[in-house]
C-alpha positions in Angstrom: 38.0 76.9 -0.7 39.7 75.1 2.2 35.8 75.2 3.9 33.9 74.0 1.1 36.6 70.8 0.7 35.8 70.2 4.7 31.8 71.1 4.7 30.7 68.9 1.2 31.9 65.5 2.8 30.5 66.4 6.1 27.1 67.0 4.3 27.8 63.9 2.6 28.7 62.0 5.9 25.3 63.3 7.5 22.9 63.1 5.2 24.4 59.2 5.2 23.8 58.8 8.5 20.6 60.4 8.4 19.0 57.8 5.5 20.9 54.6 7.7 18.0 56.2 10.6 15.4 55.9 8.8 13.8 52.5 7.4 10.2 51.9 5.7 8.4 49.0 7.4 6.0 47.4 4.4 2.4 46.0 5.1 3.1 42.6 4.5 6.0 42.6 6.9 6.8 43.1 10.5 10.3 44.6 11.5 12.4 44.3 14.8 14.8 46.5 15.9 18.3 45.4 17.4 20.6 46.6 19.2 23.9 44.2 19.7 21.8 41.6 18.9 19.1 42.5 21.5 15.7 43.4 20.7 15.0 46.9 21.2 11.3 48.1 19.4 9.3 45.5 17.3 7.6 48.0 14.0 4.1 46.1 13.1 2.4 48.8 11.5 3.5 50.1 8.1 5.0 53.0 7.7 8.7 55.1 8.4 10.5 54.1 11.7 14.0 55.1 12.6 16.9 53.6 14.1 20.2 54.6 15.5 22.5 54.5 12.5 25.7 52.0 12.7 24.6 50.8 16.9 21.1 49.5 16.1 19.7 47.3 13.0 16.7 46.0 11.6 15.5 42.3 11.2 12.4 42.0 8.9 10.1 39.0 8.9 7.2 38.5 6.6 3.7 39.0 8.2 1.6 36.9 5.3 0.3 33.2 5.5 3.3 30.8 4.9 3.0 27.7 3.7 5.7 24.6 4.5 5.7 20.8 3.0 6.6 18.0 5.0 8.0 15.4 3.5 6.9 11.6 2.9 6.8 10.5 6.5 5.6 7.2 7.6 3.5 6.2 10.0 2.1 2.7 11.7 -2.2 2.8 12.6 -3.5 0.7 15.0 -3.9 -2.3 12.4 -0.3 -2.2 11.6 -0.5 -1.4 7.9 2.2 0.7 7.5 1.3 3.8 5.3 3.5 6.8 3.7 1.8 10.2 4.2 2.3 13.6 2.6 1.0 17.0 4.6 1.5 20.5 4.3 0.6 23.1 6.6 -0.1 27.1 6.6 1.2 29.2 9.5 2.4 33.1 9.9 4.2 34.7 12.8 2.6 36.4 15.0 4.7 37.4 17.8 7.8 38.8 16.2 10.0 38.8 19.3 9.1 35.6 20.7 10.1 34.5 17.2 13.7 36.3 17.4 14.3 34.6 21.0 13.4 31.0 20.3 15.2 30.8 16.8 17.5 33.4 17.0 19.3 34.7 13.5 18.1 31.3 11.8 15.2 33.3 11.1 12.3 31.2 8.9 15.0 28.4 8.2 15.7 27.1 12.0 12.1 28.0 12.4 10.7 25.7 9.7 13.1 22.9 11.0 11.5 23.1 14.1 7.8 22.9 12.6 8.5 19.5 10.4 9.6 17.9 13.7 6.4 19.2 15.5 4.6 18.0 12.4 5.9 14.9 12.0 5.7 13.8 15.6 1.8 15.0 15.9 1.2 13.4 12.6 2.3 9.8 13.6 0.7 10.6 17.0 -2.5 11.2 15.5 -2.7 8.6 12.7 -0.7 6.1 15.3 -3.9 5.7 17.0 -6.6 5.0 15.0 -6.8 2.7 11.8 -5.7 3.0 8.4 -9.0 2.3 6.9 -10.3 5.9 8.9 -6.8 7.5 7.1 -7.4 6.4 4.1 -11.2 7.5 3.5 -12.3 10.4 2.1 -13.7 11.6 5.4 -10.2 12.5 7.1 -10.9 16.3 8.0 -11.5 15.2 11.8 -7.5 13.7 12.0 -6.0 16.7 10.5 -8.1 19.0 13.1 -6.6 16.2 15.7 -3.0 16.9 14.2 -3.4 20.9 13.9 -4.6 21.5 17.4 -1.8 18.9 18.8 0.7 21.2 16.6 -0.8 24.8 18.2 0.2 25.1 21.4 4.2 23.4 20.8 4.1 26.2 17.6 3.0 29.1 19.9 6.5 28.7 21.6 8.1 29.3 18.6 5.7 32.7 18.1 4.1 30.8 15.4 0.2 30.1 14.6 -0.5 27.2 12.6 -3.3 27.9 10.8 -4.6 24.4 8.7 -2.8 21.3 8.3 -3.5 18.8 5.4 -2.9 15.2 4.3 -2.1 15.4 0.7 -1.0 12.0 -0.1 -1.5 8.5 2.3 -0.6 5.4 0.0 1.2 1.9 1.0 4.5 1.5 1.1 5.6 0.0 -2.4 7.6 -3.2 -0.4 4.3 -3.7 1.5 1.5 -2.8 -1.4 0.9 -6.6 -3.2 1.1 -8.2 0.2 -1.9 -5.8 1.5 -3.6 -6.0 -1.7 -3.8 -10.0 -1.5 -4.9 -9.4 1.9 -8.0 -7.1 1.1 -8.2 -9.6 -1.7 -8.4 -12.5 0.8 -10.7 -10.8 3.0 -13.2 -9.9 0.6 -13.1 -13.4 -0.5 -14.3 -14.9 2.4 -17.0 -11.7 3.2 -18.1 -13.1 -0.2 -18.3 -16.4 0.7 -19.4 -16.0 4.1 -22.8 -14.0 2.4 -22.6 -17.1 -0.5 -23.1 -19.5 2.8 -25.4 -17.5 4.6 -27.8 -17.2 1.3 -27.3 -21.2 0.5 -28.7 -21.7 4.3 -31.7 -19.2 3.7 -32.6 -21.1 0.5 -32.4 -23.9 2.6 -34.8 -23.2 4.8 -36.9 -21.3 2.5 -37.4 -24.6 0.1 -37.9 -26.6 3.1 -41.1 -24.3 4.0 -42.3 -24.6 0.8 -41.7 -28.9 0.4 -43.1 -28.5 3.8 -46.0 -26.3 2.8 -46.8 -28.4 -0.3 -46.9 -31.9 1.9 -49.0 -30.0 3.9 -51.8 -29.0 1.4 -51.4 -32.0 -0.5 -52.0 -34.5 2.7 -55.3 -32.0 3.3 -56.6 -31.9 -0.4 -56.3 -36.2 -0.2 -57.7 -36.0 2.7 -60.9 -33.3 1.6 -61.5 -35.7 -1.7 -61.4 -39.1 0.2 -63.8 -37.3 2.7 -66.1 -36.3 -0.5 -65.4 -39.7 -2.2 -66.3 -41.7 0.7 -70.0 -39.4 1.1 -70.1 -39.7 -2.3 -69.3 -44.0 -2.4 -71.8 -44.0 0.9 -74.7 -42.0 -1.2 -73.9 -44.3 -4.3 -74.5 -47.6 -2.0 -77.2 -45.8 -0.4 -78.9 -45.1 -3.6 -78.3 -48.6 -5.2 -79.6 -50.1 -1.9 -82.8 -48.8 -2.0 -83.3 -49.7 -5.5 -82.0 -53.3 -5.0 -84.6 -53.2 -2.2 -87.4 -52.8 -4.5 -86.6 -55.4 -7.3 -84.0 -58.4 -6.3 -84.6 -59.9 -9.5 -83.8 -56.4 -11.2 -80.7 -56.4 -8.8 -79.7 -60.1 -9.6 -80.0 -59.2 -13.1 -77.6 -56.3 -13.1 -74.8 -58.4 -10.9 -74.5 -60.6 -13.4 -74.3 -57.7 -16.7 -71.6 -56.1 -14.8 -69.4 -59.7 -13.9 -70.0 -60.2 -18.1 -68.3 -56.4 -18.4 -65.9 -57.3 -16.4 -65.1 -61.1 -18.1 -65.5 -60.7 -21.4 -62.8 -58.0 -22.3 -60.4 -57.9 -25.2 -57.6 -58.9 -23.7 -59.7 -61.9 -21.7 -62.1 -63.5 -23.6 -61.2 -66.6 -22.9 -63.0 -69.0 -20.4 -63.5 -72.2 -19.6 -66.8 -72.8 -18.0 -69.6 -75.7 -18.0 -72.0 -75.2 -20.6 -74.9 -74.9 -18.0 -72.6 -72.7 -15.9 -74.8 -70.8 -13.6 -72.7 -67.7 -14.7 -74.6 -67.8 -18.7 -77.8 -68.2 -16.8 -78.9 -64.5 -18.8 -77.3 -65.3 -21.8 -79.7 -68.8 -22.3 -82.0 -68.4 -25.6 -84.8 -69.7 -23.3 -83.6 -68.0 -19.9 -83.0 -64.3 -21.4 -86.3 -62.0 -20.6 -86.1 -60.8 -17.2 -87.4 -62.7 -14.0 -88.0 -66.2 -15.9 -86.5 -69.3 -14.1 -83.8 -71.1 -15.0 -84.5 -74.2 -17.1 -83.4 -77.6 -15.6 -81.3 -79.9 -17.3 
């Protein structure tokens, strides 16, 4: 009786210390193994691992992609528009010790600390030297490349791999938002008017090519028809020549029928002339036929 009261708690005891020895490591973690707070086996594979019960314990740290926000930070480009970004990035650990040593028992608290202000210092690094017209377009993946592979080799220290970083969010500062917007508003007003003024000035010169193409061909159609007019004139006085030529009297005759035309219009009739004006020499009763001599008086 006395033995069984002093054997059932010493079963007890061991089969206690026996379960504190062993430990399951699960396939989305990796496990470290300490022993007053030094690291004595890392456990990556999945699976049962012992320990020394009550000298040595175990640390566990998840092995899957983590992801961590960082806040509204803001940042000055090379134009000094001052913007307020959002980013996030997606890292894991991948060296559990080096982990344990640079954060100590913080674990993914102290470590995450550490990444914002790695972050956050590569961010406005990055964005601090180009402008914010290339950080606010869509085509942005080239900065956040820039900002991941800054963030790399300062995360390895901590045994971390950053994986992606992303800009979520880049917007104007409220305070500064109406000033910038009257400033694109300004600036597109004179890009406007600047391409107002420079199509005014090719008008310009466009109708002044035209006036100066229609002077042009104008001045050489005159001068075409008084070329043909004047042949034409030269052929008409050629013509009437020759004829006049052949019968003065015929010639004399028509003179005078064309200064009557020309006289006795409607709107003046009226002359005052001698009765035996040599001008009615055709128009005599006696003196009328063709080629008789004028009658004496």
């Amino acid at each position: 009786m006395r033995k069984t009261t002093f054997i059932l708690p010493a079963v007890f005891v061991a089969i206690v210390i026996a379960l504190s020895a062993v430990f399951i490591v699960d396939e989305r973690e990796k496990a470290l193994v300490l022993q007053f707070g030094r690291v004595i086996d890392v456990k990556e594979e999945p699976g049962l691992a012992f320990k020394i019960p009550v000298i040595q314990e175990v640390v566990r740290y998840d092995d899957r992609i983590l992801s961590r926000e960082v806040g509204p930070l803001e940042v000055t480009p090379l134009d000094d528009r001052r913007l307020v970004v959002d980013a996030f990035a997606r890292y894991r650990i991948t060296d559990v010790r080096q982990f344990r040593e640079a954060v100590g028992a913080g674990g993914i608290q102290t470590a995450e600390a550490r990444l914002d202000s790695i972050l956050r210092a590569k961010t406005r690094e990055v964005l601090g030297s180009v402008s914010s017209n290339d950080i606010l377009s869509s085509d942005r993946a080239a900065l956040m490349l820039r900002i991941r592979n800054g963030a790399i080799t300062e995360a390895r220290d901590l045994g971390l791999e950053v994986i992606d970083v992303r800009l979520k969010r880049t917007d104007l500062p409220q305070a500064n938002l109406e000033a910038t917007f009257a400033r694109m508003r300004a600036e597109r007003e004179r890009e406007a008017a600047d391409e107002v003024a420079r199509g005014e000035e090719a008008a310009q010169r466009i109708r002044a090519q035209a006036d100066r193409t229609v002077v042009e061909l104008v001045s050489e159609a005159r001068r075409e028809a008084e070329i043909v007019r004047g042949e034409a004139d030269a052929q008409r006085n050629a013509i009437f020549a020759e004829a006049y030529g052949k019968d003065p009297d015929f010639f004399e005759f028509y003179r005078s029928l064309t200064a009557y035309e020309n006289a006795l219009q409607g709107n003046n009739s009226s002359l005052v002339l001698r009765p035996d004006s040599e001008f009615f020499h055709y128009l005599r009763s006696s003196e009328g036929r063709l080629g008789a001599a004028p009658v004496a008086e």
